[in-house]
Residue frames as a rotation matrix with the C-alpha (Angstrom) as fourth column:
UNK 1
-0.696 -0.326 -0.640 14.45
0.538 0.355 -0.765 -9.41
0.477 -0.876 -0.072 -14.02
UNK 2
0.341 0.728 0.595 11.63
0.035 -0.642 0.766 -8.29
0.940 -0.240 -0.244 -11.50
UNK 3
-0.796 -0.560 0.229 11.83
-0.046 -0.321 -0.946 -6.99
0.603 -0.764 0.230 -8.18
UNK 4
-0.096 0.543 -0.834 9.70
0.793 0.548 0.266 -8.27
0.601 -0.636 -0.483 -5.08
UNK 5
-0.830 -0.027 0.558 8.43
-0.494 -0.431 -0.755 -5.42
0.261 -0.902 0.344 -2.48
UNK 6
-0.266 0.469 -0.843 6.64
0.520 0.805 0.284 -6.73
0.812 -0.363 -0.458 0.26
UNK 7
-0.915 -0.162 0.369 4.79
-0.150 -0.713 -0.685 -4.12
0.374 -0.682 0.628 3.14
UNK 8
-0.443 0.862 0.246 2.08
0.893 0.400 0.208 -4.20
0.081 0.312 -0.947 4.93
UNK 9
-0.456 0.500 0.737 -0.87
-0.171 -0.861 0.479 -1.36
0.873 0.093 0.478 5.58
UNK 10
-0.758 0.302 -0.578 -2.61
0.624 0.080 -0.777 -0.71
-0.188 -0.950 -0.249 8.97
UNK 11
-0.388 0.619 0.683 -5.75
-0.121 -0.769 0.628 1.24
0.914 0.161 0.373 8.70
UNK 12
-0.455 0.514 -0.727 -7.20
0.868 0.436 -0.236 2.28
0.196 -0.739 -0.645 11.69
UNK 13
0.590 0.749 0.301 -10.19
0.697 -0.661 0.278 4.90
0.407 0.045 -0.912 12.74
UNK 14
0.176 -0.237 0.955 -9.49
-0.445 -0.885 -0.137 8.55
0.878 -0.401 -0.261 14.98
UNK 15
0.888 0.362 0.283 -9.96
-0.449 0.560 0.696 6.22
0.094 -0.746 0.660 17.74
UNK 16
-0.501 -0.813 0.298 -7.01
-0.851 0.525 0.002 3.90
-0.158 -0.253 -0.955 17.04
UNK 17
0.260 0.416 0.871 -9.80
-0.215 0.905 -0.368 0.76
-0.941 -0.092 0.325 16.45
UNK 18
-0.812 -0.499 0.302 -8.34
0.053 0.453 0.890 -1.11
-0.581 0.739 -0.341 13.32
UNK 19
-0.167 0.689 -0.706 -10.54
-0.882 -0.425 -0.206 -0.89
-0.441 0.588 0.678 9.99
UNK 20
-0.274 0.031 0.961 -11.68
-0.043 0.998 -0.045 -4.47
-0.961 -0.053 -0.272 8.78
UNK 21
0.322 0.734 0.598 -13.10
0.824 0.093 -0.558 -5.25
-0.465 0.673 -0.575 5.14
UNK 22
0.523 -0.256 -0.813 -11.27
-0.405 -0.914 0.028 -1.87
-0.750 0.315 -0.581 3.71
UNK 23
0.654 -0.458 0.603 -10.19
0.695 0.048 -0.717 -1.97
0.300 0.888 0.349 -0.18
UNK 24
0.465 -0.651 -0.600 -6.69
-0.020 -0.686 0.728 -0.20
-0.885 -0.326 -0.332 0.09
UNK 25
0.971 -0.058 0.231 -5.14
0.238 0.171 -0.956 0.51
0.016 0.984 0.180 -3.40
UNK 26
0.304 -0.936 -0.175 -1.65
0.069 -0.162 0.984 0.97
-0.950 -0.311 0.015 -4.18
UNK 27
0.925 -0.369 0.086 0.08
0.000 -0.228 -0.974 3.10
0.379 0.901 -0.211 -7.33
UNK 28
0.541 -0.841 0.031 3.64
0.584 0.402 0.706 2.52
-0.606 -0.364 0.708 -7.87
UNK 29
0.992 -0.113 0.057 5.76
-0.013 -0.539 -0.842 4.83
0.126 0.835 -0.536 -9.78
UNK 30
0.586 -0.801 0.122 9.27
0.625 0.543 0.562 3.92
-0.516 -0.253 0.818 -11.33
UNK 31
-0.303 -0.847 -0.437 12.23
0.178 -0.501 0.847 5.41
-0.936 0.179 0.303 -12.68
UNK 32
-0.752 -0.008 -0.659 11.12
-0.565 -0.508 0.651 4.80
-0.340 0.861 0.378 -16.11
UNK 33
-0.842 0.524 0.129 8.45
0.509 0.694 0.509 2.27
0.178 0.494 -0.851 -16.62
UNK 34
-0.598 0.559 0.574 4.87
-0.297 -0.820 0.489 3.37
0.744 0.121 0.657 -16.32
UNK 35
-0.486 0.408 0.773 2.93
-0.870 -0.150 -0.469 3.65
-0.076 -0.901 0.428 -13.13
UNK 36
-0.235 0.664 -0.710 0.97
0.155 0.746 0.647 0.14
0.960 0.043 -0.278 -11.86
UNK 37
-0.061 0.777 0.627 -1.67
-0.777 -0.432 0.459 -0.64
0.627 -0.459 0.629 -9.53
UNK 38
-0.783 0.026 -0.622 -2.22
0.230 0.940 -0.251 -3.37
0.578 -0.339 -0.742 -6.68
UNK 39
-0.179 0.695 0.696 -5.24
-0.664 -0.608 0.436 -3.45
0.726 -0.384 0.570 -4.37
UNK 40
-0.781 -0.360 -0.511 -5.33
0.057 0.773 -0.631 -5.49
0.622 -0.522 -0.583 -1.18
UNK 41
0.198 0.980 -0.026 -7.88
-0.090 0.045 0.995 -5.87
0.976 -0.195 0.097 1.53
UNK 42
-0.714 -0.358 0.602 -7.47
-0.657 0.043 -0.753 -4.93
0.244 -0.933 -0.266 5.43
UNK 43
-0.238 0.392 -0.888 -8.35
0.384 0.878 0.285 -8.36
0.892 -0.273 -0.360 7.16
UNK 44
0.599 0.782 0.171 -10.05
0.100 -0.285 0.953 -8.28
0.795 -0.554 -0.249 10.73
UNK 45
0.065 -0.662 -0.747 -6.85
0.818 -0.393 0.419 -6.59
-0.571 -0.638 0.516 12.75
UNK 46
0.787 0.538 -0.301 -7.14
0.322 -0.775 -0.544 -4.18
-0.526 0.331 -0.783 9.97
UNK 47
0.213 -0.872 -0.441 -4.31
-0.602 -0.473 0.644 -4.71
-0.770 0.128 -0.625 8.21
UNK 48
0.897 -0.034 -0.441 -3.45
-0.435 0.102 -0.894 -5.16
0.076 0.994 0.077 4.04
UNK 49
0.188 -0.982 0.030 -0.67
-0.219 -0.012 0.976 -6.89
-0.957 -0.190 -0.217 3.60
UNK 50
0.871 0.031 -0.490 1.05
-0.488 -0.066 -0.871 -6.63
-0.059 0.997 -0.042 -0.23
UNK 51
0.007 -0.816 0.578 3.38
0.243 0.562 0.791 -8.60
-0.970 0.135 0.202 -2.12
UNK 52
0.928 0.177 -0.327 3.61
-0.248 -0.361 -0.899 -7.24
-0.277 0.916 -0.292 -5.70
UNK 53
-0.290 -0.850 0.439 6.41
0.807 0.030 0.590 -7.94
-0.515 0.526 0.677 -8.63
UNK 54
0.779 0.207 -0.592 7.79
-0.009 -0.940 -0.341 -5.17
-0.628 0.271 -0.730 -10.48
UNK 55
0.797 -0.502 0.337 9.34
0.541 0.344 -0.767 -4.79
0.269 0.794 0.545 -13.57
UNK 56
-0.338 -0.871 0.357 11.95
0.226 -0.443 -0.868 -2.32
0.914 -0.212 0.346 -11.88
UNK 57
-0.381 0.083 -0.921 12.37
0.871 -0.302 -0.387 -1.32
-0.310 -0.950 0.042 -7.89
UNK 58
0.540 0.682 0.493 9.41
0.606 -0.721 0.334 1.65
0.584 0.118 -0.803 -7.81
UNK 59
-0.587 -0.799 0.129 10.27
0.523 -0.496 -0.693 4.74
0.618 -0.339 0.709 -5.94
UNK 60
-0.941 0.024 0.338 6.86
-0.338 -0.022 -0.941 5.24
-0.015 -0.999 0.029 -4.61
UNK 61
-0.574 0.815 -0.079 3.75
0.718 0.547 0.431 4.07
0.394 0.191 -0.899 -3.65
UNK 62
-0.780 0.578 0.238 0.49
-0.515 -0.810 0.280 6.19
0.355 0.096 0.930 -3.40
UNK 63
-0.836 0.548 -0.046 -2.24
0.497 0.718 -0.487 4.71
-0.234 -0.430 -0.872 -1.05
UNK 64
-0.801 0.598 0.026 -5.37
-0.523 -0.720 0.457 4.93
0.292 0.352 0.889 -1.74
UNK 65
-0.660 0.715 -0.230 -8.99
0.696 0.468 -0.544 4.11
-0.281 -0.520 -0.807 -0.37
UNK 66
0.332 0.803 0.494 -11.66
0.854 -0.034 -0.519 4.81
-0.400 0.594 -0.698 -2.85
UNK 67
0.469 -0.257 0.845 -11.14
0.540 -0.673 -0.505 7.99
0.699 0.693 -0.177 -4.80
UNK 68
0.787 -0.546 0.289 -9.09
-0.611 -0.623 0.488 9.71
-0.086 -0.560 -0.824 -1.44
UNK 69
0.141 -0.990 -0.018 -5.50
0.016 0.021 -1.000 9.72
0.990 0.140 0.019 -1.62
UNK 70
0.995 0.085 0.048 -4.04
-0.067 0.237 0.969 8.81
0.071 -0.968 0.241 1.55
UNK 71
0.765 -0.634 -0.116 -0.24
-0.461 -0.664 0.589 9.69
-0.450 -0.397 -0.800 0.73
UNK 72
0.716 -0.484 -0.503 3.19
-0.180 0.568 -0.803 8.82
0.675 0.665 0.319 -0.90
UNK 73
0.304 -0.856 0.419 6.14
-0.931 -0.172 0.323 6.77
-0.204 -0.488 -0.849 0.40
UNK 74
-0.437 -0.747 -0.500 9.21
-0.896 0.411 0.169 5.21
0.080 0.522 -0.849 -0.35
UNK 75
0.807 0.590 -0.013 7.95
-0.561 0.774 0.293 1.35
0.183 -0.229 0.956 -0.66
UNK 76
-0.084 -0.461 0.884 10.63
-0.949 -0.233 -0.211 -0.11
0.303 -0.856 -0.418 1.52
UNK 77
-0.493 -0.460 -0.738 10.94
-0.117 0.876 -0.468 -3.79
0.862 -0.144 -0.486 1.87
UNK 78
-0.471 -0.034 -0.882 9.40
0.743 0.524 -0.417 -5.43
0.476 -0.851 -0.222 4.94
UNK 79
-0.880 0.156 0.449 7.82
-0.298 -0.916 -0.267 -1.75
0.370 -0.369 0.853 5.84
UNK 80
-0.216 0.900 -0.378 4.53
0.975 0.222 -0.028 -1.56
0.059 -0.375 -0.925 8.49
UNK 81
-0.795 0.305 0.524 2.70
-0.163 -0.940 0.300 1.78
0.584 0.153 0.797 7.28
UNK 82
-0.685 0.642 -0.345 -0.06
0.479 0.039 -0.877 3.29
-0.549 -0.766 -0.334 9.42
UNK 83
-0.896 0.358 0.264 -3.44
-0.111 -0.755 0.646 5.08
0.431 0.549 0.716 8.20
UNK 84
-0.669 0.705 -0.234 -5.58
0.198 -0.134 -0.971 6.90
-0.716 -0.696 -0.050 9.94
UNK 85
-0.843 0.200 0.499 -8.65
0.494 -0.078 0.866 6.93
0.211 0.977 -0.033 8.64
């Protein structure tokens, strides 16, 4: 049985102006399977939106944009995450 999460990502500058054309990565880490990856693209409002199966409900995701880490949290159904960038 897999499990659907579904969130999206905002990226936007110091400003507040949305980021366009941004690879955003995403690590998942579960109770007991090992860690997977998804990688989405912020469209021209600046925002990634994922849909990812999983072999069990993760406990978090780890954003990422190129080799910077950009933070962990719970991956939440239906969530709208910000990131400043």
């Amino acid at each position: 049985m897999s499990t659907v999460v579904s969130f999206a990502v905002e990226v936007v500058d110091g400003e507040g102006i949305p980021v366009a054309a941004l690879e955003i990565g995403a690590r998942y880490r579960y109770p007991e399977a090992p860690r997977t990856w998804s990688s989405e693209h912020t469209d021209g409002e600046g925002c990634a939106r994922f849909r990812d199966s999983h072999i069990e409900r993760p406990v978090e995701v780890c954003f990422f944009v190129g080799d910077d880490e950009c933070g962990s949290f719970a991956p939440v159904d239906g969530t709208h995450f910000v990131l400043e960038m």
